[in-house]
N, CA, C and O atoms as CSV, one atom per row, in Angstrom:
chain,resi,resn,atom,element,x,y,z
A,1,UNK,N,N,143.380,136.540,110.980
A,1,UNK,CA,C,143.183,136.427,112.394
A,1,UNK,C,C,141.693,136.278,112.689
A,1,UNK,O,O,140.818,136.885,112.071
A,2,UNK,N,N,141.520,135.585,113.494
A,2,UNK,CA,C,140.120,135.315,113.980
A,2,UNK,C,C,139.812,136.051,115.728
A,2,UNK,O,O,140.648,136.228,116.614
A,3,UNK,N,N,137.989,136.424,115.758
A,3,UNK,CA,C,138.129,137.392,116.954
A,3,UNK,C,C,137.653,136.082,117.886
A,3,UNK,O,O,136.740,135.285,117.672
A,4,UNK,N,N,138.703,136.158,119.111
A,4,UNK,CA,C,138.158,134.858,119.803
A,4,UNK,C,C,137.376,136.185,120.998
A,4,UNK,O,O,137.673,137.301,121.423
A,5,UNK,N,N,136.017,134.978,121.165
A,5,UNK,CA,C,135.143,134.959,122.133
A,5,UNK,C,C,135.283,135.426,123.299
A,5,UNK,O,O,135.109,134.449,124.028
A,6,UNK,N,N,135.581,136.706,124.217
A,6,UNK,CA,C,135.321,136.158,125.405
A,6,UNK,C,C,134.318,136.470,126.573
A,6,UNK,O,O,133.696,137.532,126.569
A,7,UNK,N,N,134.200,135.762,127.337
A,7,UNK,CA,C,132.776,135.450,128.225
A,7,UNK,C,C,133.239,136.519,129.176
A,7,UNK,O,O,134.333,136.817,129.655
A,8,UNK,N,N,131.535,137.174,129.318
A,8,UNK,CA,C,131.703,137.683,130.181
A,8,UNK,C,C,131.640,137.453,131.863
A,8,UNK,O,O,131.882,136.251,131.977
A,9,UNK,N,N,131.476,137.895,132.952
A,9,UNK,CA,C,131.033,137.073,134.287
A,9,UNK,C,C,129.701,136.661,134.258
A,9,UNK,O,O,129.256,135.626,134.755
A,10,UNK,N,N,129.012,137.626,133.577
A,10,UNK,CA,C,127.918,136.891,133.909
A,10,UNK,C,C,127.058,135.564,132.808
A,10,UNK,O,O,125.910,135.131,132.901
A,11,UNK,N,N,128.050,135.239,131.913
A,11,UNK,CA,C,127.983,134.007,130.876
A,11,UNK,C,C,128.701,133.026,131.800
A,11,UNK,O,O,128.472,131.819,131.719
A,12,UNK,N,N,129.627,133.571,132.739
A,12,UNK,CA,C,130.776,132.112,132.766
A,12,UNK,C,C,129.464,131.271,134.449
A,12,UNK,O,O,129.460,131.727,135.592
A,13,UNK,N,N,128.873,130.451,134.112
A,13,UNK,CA,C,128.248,129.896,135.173
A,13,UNK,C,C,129.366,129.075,135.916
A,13,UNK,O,O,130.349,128.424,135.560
A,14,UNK,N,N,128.618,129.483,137.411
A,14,UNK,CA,C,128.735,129.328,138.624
A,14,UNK,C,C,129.075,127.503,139.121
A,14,UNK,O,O,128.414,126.466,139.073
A,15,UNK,N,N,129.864,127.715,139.384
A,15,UNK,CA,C,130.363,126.323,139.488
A,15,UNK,C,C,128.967,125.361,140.720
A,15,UNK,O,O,128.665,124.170,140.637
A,16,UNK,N,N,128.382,126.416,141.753
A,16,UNK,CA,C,127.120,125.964,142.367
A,16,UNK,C,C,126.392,125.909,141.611
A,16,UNK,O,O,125.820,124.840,141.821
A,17,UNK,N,N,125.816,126.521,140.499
A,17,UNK,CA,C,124.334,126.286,139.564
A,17,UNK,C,C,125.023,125.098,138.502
A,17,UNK,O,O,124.209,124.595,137.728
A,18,UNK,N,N,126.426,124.620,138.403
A,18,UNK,CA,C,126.473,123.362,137.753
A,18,UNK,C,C,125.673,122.458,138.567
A,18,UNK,O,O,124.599,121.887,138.379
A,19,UNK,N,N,126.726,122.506,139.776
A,19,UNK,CA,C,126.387,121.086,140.610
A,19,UNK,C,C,124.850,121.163,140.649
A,19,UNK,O,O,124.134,120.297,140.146
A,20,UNK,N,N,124.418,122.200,141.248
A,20,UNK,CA,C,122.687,122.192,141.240
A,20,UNK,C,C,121.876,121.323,140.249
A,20,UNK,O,O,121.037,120.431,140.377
A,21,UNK,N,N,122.459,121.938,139.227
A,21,UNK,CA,C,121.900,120.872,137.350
A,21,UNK,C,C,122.555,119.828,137.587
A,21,UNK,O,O,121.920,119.007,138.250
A,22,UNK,N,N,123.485,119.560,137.331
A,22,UNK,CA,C,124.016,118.152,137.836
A,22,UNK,C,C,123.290,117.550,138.694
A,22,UNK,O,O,122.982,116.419,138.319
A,23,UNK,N,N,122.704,117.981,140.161
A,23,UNK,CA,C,122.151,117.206,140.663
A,23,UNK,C,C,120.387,116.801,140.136
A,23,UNK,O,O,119.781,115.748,140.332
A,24,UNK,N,N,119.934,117.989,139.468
A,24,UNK,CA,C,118.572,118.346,138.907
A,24,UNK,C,C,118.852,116.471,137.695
A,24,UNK,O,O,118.332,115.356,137.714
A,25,UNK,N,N,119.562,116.919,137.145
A,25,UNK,CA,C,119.528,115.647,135.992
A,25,UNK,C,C,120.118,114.163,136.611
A,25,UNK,O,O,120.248,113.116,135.976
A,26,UNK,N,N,120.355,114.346,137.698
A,26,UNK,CA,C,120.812,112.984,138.247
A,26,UNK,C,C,119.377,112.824,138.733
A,26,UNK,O,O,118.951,111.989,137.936
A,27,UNK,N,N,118.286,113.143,139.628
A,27,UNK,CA,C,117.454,113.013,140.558
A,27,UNK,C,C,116.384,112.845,139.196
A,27,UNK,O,O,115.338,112.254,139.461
A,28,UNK,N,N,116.523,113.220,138.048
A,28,UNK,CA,C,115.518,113.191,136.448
A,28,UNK,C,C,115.957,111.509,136.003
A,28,UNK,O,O,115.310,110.497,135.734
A,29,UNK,N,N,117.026,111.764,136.071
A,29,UNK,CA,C,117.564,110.098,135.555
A,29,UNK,C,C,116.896,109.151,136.043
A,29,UNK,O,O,116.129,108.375,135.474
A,30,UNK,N,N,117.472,109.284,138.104
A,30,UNK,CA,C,117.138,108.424,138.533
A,30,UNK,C,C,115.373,108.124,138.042
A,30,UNK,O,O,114.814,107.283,137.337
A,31,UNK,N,N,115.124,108.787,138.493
A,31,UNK,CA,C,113.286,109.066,138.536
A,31,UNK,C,C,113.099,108.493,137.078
A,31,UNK,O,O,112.403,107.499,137.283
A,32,UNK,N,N,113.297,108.553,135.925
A,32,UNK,CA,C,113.258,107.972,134.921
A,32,UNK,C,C,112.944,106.563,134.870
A,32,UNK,O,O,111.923,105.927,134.606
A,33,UNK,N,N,114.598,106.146,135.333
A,33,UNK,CA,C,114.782,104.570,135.989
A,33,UNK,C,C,113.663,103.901,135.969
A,33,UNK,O,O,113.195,102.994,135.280
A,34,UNK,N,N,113.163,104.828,137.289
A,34,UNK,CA,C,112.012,104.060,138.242
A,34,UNK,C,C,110.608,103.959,137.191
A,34,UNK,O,O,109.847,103.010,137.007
A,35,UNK,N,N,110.612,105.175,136.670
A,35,UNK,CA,C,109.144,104.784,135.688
A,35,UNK,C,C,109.347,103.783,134.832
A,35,UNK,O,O,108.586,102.837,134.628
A,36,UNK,N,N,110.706,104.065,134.171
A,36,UNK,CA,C,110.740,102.434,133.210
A,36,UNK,C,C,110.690,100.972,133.524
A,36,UNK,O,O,110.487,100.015,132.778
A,37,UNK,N,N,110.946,101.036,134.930
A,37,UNK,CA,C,110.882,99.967,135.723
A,37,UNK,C,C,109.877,99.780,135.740
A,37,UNK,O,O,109.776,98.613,135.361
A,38,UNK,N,N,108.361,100.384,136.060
A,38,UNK,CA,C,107.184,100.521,136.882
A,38,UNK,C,C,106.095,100.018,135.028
A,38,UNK,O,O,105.088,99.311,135.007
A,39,UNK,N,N,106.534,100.444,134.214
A,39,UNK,CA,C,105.953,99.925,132.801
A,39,UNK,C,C,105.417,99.215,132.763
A,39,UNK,O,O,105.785,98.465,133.668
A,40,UNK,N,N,104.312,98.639,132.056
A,40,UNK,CA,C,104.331,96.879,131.633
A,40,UNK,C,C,104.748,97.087,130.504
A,40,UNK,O,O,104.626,98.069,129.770
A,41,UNK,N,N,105.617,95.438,130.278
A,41,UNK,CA,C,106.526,95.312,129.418
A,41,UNK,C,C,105.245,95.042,128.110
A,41,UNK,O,O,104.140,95.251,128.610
A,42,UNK,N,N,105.161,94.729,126.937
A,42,UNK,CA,C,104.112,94.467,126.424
A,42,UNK,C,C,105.225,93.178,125.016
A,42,UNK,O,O,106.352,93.363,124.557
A,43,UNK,N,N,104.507,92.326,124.834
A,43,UNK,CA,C,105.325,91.337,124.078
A,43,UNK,C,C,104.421,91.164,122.467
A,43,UNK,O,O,103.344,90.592,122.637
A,44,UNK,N,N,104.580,91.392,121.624
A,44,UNK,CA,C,104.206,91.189,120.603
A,44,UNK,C,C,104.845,89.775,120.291
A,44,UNK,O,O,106.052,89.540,120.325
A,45,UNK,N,N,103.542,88.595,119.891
A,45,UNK,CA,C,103.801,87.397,119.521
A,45,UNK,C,C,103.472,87.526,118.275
A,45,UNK,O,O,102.536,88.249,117.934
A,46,UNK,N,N,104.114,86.923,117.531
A,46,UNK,CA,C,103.438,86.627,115.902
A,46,UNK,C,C,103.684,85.027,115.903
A,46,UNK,O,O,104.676,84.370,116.219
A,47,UNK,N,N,102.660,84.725,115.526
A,47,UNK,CA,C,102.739,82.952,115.210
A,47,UNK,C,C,102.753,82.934,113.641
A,47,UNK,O,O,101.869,83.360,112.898
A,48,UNK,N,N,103.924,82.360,113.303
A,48,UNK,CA,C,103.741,81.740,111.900
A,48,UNK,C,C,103.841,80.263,111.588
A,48,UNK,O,O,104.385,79.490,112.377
A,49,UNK,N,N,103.388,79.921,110.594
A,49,UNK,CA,C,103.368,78.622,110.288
A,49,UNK,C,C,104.695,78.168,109.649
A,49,UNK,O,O,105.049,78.708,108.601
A,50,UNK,N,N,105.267,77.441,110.080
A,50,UNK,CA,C,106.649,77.275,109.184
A,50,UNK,C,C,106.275,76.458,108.363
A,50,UNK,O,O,105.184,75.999,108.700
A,51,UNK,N,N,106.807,75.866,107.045
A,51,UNK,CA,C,106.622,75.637,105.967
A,51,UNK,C,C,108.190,75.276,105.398
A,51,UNK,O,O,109.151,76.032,105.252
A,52,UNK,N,N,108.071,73.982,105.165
A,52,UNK,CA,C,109.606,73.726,104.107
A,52,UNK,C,C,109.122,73.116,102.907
A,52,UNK,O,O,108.000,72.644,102.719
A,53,UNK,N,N,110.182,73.181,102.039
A,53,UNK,CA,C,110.218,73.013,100.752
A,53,UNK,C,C,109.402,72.118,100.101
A,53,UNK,O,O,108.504,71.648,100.801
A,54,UNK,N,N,109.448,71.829,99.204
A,54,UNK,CA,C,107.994,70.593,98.110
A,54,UNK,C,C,107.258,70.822,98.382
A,54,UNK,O,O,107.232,71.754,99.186
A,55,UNK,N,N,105.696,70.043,97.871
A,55,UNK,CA,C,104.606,70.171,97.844
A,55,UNK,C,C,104.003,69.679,99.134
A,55,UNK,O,O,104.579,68.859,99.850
A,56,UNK,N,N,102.764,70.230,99.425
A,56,UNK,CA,C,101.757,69.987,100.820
A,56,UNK,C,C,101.041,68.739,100.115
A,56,UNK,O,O,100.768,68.531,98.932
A,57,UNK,N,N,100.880,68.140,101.037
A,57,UNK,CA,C,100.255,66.023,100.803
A,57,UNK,C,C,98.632,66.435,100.441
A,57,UNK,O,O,97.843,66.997,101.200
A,58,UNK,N,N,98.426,66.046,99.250
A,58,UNK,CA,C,97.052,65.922,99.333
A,58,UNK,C,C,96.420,64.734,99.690
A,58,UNK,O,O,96.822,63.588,99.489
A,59,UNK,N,N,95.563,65.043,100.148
A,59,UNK,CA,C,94.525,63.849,100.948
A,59,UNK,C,C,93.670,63.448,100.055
A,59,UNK,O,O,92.881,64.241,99.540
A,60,UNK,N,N,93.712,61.898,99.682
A,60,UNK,CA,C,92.834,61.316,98.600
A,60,UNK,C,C,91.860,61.283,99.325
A,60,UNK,O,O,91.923,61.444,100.544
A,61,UNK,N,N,90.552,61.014,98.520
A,61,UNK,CA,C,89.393,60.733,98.960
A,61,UNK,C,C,89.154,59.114,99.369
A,61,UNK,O,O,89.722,58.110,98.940
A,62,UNK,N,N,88.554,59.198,99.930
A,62,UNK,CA,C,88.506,57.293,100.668
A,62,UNK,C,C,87.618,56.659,99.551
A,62,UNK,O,O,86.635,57.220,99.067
A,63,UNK,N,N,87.989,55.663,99.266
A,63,UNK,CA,C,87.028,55.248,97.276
A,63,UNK,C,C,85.983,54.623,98.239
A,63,UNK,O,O,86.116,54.210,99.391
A,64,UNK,N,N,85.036,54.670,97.518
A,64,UNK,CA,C,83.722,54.595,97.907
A,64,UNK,C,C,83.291,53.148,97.555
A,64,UNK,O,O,83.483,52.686,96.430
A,65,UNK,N,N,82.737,52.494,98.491
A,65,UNK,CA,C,82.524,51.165,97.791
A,65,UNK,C,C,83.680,50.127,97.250
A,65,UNK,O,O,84.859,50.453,97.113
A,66,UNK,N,N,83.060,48.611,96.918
A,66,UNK,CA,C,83.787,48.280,96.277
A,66,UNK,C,C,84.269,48.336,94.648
A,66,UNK,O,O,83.298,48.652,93.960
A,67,UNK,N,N,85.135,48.181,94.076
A,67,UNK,CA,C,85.343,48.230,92.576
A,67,UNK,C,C,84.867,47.873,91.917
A,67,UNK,O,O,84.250,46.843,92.190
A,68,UNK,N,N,84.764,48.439,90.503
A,68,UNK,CA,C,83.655,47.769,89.645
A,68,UNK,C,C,83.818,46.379,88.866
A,68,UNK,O,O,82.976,45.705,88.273
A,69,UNK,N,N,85.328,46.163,89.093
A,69,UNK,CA,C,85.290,44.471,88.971
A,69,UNK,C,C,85.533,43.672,90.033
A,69,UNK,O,O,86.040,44.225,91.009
A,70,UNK,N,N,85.317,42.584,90.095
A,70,UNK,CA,C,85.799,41.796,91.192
A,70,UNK,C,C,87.098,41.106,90.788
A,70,UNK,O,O,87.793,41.152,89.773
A,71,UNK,N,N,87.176,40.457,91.936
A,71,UNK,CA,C,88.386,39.778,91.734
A,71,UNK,C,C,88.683,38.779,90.931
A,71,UNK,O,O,89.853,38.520,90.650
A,72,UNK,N,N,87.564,38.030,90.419
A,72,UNK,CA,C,87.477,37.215,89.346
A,72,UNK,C,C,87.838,37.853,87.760
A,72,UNK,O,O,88.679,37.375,87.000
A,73,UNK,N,N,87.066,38.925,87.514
A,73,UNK,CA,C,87.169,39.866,86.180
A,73,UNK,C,C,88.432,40.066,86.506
A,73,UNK,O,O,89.264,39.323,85.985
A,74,UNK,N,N,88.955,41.291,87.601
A,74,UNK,CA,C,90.372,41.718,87.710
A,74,UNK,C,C,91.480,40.845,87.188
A,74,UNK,O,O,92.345,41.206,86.391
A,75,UNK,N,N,91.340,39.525,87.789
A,75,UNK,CA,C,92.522,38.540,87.244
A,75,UNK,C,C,92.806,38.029,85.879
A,75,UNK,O,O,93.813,37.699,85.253
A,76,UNK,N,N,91.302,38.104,85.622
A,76,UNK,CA,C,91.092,37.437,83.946
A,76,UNK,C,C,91.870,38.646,82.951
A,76,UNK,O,O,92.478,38.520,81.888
A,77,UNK,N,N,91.644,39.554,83.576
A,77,UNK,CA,C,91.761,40.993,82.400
A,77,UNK,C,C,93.871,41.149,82.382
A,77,UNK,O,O,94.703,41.250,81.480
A,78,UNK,N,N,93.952,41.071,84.281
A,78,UNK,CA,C,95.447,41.160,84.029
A,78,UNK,C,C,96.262,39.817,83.390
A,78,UNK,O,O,97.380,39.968,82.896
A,79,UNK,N,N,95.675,38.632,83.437
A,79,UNK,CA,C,96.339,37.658,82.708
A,79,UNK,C,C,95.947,38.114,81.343
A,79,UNK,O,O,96.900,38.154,80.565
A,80,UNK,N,N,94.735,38.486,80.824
A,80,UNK,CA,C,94.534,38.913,79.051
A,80,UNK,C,C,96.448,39.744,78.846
A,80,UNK,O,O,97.414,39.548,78.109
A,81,UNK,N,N,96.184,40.458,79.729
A,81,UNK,CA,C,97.123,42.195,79.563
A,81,UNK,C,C,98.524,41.494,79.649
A,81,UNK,O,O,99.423,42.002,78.978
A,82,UNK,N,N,98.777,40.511,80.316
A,82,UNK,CA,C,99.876,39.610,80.299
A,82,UNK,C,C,100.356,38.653,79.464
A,82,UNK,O,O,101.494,38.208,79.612
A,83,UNK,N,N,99.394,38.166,78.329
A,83,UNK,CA,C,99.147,37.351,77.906
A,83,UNK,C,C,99.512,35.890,78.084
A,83,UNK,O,O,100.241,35.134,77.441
A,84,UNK,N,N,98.673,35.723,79.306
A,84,UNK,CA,C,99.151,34.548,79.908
A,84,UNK,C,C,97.648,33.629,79.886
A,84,UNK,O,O,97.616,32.486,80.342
């Protein structure tokens, strides 16, 4: 057997000091509300760079000048290489 509990009068609260708290935590709520309302909101941005798959383009260098053969040598060498 177990000893059940019981309250005495002056444990068992007053059905007026509920409502009272009841109203105490409604008028806390509300008031709450209003400060969260009254906040500034604050936004954390993060910028990232997106990035997809393969390699990033490398940028040749612009060749400098003209080539060291001309177009005369150039042709002679690819007909040699052709043997034409």
């Amino acid at each position: 057997m177990y000893n059940k509990h019981i309250m005495n009068e002056e444990e068992i609260p007053d059905s007026e000091d509920q409502k009272a708290q009841q109203k105490r935590w409604k008028e806390e709520a509300d008031q709450l509300k209003k400060d969260l309302k009254k906040r500034p909101k604050q936004v954390q941005v993060r910028k990232v760079p997106i990035k997809f798959g393969g390699l990033a383009k490398t940028k040749k260098p612009p060749s400098s000048g003209p080539s060291p053969m001309d177009s005369d040598e150039r042709d002679a060498f690819l007909r040699r290489q052709l043997g034409l």
